[in-house]
N, CA, C and O atoms as a DFTB+ gen file, in Angstrom:
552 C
 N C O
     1  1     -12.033       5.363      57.587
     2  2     -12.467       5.960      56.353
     3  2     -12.487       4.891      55.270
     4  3     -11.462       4.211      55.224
     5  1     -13.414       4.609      54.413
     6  2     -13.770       3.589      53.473
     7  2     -12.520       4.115      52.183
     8  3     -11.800       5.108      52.279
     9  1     -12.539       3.399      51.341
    10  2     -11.280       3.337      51.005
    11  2     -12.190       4.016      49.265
    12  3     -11.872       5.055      48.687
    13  1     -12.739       3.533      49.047
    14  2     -14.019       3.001      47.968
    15  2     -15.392       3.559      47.979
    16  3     -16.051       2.704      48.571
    17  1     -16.184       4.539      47.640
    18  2     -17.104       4.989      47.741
    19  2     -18.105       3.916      47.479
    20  3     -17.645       3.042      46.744
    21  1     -19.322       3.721      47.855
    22  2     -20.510       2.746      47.522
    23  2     -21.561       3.770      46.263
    24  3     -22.412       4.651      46.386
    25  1     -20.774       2.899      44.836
    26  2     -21.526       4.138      43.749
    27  2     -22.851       2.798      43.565
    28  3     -23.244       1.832      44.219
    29  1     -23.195       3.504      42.204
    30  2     -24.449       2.626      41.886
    31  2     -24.213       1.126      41.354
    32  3     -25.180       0.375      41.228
    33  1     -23.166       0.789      41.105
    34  2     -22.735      -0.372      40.226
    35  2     -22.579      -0.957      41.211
    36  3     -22.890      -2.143      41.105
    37  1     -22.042      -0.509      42.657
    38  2     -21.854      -1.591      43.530
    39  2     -23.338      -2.009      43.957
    40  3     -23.648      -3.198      43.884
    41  1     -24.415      -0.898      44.473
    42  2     -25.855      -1.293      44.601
    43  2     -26.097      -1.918      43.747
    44  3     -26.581      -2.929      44.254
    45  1     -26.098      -2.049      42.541
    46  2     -26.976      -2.697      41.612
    47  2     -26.038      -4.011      41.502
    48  3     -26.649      -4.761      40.742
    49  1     -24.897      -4.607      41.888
    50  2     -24.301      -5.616      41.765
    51  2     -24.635      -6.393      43.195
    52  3     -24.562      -7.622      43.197
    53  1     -25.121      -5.455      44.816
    54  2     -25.578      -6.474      45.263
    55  2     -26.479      -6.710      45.280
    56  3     -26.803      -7.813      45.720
    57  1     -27.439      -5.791      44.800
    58  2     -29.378      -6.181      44.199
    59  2     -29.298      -7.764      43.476
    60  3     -29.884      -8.778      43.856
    61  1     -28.423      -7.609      42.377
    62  2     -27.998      -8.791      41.403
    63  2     -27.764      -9.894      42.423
    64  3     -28.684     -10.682      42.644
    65  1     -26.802      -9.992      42.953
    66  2     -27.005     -10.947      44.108
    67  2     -27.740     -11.449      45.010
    68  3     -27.770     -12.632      45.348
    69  1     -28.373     -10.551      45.443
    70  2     -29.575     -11.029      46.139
    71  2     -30.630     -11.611      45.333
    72  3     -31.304     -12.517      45.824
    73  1     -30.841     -11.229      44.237
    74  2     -32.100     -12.113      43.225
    75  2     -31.477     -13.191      43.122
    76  3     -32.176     -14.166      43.396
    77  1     -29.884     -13.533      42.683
    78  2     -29.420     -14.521      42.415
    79  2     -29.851     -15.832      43.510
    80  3     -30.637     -16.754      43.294
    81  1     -29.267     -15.628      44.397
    82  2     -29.317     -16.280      46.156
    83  2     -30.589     -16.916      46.216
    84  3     -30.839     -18.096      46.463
    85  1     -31.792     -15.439      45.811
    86  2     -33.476     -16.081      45.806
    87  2     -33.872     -17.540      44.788
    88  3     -34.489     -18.600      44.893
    89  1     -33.155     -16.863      43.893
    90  2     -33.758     -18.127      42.277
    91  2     -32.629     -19.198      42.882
    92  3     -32.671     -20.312      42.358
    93  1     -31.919     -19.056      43.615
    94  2     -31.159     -20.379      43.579
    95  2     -31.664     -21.573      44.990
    96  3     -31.261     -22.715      45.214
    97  1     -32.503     -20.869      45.604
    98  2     -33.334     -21.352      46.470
    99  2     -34.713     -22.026      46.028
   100  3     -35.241     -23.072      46.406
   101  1     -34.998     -21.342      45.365
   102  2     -36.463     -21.784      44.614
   103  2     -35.816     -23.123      43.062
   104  3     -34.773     -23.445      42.492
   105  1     -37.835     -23.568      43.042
   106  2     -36.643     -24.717      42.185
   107  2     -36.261     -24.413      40.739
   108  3     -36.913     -23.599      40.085
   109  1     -35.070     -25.146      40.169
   110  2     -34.864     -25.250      38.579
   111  2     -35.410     -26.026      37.978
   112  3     -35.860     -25.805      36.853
   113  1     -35.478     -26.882      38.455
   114  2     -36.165     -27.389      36.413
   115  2     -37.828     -28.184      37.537
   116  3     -38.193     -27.572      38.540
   117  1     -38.270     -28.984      37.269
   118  2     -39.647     -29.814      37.477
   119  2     -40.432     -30.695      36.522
   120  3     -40.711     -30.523      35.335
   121  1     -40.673     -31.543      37.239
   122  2     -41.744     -32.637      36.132
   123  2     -42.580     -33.528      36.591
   124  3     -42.280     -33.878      37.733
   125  1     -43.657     -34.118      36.095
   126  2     -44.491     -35.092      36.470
   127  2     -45.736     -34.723      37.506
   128  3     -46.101     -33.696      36.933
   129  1     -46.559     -34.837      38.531
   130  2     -47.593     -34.260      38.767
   131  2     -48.447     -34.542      38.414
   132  3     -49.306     -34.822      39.250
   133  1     -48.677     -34.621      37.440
   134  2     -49.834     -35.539      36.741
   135  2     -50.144     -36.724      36.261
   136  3     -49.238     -37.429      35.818
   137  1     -51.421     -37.156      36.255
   138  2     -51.582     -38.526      35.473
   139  2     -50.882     -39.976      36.601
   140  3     -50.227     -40.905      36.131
   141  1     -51.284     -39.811      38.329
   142  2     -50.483     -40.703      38.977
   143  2     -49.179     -40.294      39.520
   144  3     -48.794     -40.338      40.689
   145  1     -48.558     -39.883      38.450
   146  2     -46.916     -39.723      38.486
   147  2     -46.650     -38.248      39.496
   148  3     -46.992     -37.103      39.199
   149  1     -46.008     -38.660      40.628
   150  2     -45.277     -37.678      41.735
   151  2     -44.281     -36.349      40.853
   152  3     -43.398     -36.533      40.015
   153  1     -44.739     -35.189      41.331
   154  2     -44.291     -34.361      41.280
   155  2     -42.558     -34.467      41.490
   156  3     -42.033     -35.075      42.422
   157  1     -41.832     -33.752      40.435
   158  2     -39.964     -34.398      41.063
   159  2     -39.658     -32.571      40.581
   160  3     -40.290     -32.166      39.606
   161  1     -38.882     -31.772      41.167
   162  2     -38.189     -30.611      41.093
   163  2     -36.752     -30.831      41.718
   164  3     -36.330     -31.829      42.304
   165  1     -36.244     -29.880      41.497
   166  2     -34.914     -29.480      42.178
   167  2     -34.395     -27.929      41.903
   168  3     -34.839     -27.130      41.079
   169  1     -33.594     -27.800      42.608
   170  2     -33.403     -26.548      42.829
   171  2     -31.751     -26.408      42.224
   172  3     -31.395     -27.455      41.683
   173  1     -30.777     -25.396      42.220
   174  2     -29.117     -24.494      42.088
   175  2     -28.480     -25.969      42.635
   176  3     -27.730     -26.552      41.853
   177  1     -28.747     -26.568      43.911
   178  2     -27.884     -27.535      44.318
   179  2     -27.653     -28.590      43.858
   180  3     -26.959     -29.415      44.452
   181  1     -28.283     -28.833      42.484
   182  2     -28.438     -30.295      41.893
   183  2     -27.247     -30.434      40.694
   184  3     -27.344     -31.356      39.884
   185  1     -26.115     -29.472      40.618
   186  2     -25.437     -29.765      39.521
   187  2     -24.504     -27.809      39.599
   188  3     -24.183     -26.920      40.387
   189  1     -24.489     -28.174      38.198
   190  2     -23.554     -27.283      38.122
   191  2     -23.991     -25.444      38.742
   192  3     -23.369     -24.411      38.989
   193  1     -25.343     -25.896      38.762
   194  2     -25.894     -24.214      39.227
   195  2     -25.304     -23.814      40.749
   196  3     -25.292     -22.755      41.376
   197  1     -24.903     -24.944      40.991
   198  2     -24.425     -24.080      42.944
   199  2     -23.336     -23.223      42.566
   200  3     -23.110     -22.372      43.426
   201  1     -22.546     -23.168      41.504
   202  2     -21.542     -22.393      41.508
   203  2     -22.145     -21.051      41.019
   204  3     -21.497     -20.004      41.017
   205  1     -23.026     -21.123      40.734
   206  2     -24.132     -19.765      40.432
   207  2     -23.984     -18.726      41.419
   208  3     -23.617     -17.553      41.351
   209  1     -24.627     -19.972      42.974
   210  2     -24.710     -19.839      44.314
   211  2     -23.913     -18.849      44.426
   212  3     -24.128     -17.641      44.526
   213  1     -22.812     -19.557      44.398
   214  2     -20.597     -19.470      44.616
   215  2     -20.545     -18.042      44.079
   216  3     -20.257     -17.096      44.811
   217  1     -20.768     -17.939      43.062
   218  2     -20.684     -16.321      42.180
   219  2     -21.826     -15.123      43.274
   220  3     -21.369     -14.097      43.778
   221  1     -22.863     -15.436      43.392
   222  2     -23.660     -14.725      44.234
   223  2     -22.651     -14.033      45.713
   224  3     -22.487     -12.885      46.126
   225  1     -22.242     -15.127      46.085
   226  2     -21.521     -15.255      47.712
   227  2     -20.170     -14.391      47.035
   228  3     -20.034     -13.303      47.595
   229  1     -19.551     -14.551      46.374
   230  2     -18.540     -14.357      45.691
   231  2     -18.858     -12.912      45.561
   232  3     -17.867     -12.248      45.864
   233  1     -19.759     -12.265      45.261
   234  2     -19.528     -10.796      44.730
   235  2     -20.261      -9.897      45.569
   236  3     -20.355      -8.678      45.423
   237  1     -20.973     -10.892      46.817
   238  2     -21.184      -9.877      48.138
   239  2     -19.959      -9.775      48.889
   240  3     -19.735      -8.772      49.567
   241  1     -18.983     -10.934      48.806
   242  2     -17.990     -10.891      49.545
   243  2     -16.977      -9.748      48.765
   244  3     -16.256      -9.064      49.491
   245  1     -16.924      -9.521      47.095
   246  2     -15.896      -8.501      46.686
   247  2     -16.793      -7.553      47.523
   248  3     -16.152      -7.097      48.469
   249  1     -17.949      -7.156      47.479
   250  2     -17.865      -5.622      48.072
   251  2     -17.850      -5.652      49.191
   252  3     -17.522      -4.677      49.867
   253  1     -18.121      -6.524      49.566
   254  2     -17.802      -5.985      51.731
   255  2     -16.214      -5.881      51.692
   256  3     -15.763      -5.227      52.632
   257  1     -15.150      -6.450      50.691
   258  2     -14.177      -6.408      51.087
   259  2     -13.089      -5.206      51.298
   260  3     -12.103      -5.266      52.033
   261  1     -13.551      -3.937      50.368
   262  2     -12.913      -2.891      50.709
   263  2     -13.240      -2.059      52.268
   264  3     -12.435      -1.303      52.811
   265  1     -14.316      -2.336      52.688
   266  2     -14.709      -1.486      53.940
   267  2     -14.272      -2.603      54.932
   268  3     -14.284      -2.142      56.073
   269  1     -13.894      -3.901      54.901
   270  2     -13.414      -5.104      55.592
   271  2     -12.231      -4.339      56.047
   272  3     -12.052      -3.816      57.147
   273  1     -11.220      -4.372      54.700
   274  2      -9.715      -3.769      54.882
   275  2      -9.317      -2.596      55.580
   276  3      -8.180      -2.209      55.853
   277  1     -10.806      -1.914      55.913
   278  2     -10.434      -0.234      56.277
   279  2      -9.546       0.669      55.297
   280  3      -9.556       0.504      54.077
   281  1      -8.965       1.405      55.790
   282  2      -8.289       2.445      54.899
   283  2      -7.009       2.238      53.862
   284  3      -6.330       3.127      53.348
   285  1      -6.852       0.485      53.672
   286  2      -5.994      -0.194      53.335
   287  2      -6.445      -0.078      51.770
   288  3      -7.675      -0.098      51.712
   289  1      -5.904       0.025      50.623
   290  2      -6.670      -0.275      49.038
   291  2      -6.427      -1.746      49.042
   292  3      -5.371      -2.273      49.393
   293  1      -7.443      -2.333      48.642
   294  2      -7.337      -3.902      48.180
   295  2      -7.564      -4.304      46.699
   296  3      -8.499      -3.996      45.959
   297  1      -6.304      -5.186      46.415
   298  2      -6.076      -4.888      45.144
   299  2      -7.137      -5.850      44.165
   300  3      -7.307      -5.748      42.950
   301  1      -7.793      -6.823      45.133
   302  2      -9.010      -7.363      44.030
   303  2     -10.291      -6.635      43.810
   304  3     -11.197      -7.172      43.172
   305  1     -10.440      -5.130      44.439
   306  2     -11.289      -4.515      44.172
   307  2     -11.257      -4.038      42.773
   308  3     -11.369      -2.813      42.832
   309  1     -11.141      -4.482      41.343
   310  2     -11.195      -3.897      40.569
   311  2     -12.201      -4.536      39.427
   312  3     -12.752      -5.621      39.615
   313  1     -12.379      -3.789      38.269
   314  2     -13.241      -4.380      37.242
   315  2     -13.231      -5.892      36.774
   316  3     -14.130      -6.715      36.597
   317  1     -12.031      -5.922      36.660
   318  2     -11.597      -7.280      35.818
   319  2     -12.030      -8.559      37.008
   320  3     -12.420      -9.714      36.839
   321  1     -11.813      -7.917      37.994
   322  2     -12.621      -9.487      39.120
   323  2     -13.782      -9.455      38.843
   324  3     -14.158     -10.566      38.472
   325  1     -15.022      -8.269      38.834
   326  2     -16.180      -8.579      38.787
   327  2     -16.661      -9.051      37.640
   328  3     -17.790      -9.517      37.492
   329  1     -15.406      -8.890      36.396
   330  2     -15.852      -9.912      35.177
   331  2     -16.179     -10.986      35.328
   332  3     -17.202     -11.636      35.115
   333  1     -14.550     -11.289      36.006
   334  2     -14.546     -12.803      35.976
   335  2     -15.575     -13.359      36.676
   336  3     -15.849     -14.494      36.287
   337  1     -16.235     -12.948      37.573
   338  2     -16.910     -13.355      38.484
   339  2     -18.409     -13.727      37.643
   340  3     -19.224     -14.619      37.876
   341  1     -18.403     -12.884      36.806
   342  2     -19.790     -12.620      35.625
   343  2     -19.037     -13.830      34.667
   344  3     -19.625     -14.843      34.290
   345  1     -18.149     -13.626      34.474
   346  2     -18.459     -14.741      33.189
   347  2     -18.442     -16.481      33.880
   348  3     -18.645     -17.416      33.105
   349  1     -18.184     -16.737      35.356
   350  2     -18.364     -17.726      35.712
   351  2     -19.706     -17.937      35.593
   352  3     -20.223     -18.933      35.088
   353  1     -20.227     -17.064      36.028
   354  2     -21.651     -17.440      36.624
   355  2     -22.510     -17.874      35.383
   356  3     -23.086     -18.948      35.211
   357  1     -22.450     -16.697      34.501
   358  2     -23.140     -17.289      32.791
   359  2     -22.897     -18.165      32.423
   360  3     -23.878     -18.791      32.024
   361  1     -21.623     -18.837      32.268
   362  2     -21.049     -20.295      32.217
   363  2     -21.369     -21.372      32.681
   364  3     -21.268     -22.432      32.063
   365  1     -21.778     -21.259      33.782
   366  2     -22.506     -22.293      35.062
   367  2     -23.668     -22.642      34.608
   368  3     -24.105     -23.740      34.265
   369  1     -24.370     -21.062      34.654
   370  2     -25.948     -21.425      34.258
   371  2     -25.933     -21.950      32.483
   372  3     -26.916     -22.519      32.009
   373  1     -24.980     -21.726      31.847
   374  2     -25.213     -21.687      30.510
   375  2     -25.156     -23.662      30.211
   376  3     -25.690     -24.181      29.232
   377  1     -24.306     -24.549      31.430
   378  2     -23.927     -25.444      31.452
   379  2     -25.195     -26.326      31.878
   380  3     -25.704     -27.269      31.272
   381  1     -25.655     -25.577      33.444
   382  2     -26.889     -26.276      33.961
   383  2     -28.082     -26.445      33.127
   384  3     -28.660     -27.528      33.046
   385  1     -28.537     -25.172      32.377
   386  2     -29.252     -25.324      30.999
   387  2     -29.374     -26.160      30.035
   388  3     -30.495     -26.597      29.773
   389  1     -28.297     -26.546      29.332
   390  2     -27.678     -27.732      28.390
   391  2     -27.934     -29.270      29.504
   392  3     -28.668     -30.200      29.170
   393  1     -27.352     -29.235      30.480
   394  2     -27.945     -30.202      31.203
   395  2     -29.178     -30.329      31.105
   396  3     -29.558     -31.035      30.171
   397  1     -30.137     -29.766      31.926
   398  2     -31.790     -29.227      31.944
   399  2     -32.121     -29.850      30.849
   400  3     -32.732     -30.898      31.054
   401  1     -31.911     -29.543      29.621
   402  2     -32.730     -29.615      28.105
   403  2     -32.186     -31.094      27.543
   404  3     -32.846     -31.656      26.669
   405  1     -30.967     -31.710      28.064
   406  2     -30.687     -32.688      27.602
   407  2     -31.433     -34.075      28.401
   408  3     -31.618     -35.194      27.924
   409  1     -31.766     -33.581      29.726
   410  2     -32.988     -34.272      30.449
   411  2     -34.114     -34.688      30.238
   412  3     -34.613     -35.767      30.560
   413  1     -34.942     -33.030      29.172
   414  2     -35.850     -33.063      29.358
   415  2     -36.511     -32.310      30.318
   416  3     -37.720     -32.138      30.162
   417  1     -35.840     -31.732      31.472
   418  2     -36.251     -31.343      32.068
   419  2     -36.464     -29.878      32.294
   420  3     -37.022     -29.514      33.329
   421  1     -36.033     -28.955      31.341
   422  2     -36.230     -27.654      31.309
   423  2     -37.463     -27.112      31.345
   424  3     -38.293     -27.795      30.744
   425  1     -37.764     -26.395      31.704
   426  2     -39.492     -26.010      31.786
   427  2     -39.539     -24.226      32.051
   428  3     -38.642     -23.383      32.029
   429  1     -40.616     -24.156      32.233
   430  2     -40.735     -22.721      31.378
   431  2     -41.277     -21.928      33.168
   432  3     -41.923     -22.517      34.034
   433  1     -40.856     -20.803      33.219
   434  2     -40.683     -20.256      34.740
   435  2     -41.914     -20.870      35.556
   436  3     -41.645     -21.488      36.586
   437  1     -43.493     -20.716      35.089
   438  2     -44.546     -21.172      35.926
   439  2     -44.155     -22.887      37.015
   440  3     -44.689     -23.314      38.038
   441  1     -43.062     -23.417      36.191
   442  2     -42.579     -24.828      36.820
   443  2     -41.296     -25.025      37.328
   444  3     -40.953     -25.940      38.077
   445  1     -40.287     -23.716      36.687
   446  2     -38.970     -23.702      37.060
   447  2     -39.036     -22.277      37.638
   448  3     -38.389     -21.657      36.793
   449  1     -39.258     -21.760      38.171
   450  2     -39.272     -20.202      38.921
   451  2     -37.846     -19.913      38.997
   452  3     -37.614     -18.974      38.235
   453  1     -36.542     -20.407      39.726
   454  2     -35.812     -20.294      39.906
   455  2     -34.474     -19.842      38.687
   456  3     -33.679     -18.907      38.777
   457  1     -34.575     -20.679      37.799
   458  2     -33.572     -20.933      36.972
   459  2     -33.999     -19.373      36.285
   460  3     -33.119     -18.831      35.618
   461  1     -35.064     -18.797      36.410
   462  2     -35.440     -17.738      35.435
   463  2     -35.109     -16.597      36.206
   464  3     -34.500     -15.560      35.941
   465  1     -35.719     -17.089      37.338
   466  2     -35.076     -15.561      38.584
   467  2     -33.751     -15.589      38.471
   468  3     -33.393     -14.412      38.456
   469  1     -32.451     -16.577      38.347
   470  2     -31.409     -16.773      38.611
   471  2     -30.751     -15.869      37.188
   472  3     -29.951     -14.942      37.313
   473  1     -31.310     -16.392      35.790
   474  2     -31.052     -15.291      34.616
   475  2     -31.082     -14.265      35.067
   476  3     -30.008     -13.672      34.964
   477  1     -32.306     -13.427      35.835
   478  2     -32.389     -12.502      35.391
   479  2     -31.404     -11.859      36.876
   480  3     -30.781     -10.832      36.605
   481  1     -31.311     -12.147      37.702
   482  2     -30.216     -11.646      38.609
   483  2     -28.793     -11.875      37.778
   484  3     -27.847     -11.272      38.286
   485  1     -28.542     -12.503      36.806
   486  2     -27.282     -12.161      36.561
   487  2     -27.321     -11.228      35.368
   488  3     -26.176     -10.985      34.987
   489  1     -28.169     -10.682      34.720
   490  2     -28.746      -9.846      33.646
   491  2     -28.211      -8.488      34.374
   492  3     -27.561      -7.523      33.971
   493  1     -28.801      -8.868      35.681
   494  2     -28.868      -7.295      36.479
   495  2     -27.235      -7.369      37.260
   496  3     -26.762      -6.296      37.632
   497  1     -26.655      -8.291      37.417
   498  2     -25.200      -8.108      37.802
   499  2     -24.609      -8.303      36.229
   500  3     -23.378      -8.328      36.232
   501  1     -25.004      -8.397      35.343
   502  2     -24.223      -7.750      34.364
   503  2     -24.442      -6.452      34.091
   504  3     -23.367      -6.069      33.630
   505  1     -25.013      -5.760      34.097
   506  2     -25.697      -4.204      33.964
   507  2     -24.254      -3.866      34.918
   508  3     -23.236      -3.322      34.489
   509  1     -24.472      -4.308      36.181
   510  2     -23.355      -3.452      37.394
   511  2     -21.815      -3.811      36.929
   512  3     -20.881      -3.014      36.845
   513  1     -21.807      -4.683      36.755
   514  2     -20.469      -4.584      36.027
   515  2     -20.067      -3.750      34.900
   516  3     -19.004      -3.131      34.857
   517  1     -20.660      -3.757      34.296
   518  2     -21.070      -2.847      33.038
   519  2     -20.550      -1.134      33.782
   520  3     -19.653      -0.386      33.391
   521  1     -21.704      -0.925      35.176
   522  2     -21.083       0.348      35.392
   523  2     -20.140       0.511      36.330
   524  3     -19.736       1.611      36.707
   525  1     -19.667      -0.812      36.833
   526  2     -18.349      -0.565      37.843
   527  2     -17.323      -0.375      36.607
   528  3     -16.844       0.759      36.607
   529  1     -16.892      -1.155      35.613
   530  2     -16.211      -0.996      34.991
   531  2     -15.731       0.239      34.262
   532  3     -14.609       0.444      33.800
   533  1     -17.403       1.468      34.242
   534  2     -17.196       2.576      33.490
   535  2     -17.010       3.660      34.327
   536  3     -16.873       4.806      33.899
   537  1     -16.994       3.261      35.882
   538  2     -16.875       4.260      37.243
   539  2     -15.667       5.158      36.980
   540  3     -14.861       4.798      36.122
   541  1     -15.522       6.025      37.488
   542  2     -14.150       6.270      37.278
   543  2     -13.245       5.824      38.972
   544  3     -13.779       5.877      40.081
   545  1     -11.480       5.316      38.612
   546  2     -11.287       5.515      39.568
   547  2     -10.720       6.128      40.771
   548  3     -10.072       7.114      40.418
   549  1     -10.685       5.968      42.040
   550  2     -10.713       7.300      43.286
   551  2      -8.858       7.346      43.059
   552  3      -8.177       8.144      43.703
């Protein structure tokens, strides 16, 4: 017997993850292409965004972990982890950004696809936190 019902905050926190995972595959920032000069991109793995990654992996692993434990309560199943887990991740990207722009290399989604998909998956795992936090609990 699951310990933890699967409400909407947990769906919508691993939706959030999964966009995350996508934009962190695809690239972040890009430049050059034109005029001679070789095309240069990169993707989450080039700096501080893998911990983006880390947060993604990180908050599929909180929810598999109550149905992991079986009928056991596990005590990091609660709100305050999936904060923390949210305010790493904004932090990361908020860092890789400031990097990005201090490059030069920030660019606008048509050239950086990723870094924008990666916002907006944590937009949408902030929403779920938002309603794990207001769940009531079992």
């Amino acid at each position: 017997m699951h310990r933890r019902p699967l409400g909407r905050g947990r769906i919508v926190a691993a939706l959030g993850a999964a966009i995350i995972v996508v934009g962190c595959l695809l690239p972040w920032w890009g430049f050059g292409g034109g005029d001679g000069l070789p095309a240069r991109s990169g993707n989450a793995f080039d700096g501080s965004g893998i911990i983006v990654f880390y947060v993604a992996l990180a908050t599929i692993a909180l929810l598999a972990l109550p149905y992991a434990a079986g009928d056991v309560p596990v005590a990091l199943d609660r709100p305050l982890t999936f904060v923390i887990i949210l305010v790493v991740g904004w932090a990361s990207l908020a860092i890789r950004v400031v990097d990005l722009w201090n490059l030069g290399a920030l660019a606008l989604p048509d050239r950086a696809p990723g870094l924008w998909l990666t916002a907006l998956g944590l937009i949408v795992l902030s929403r779920a936190v938002y309603d794990i936090a207001r769940e009531r609990r079992v």
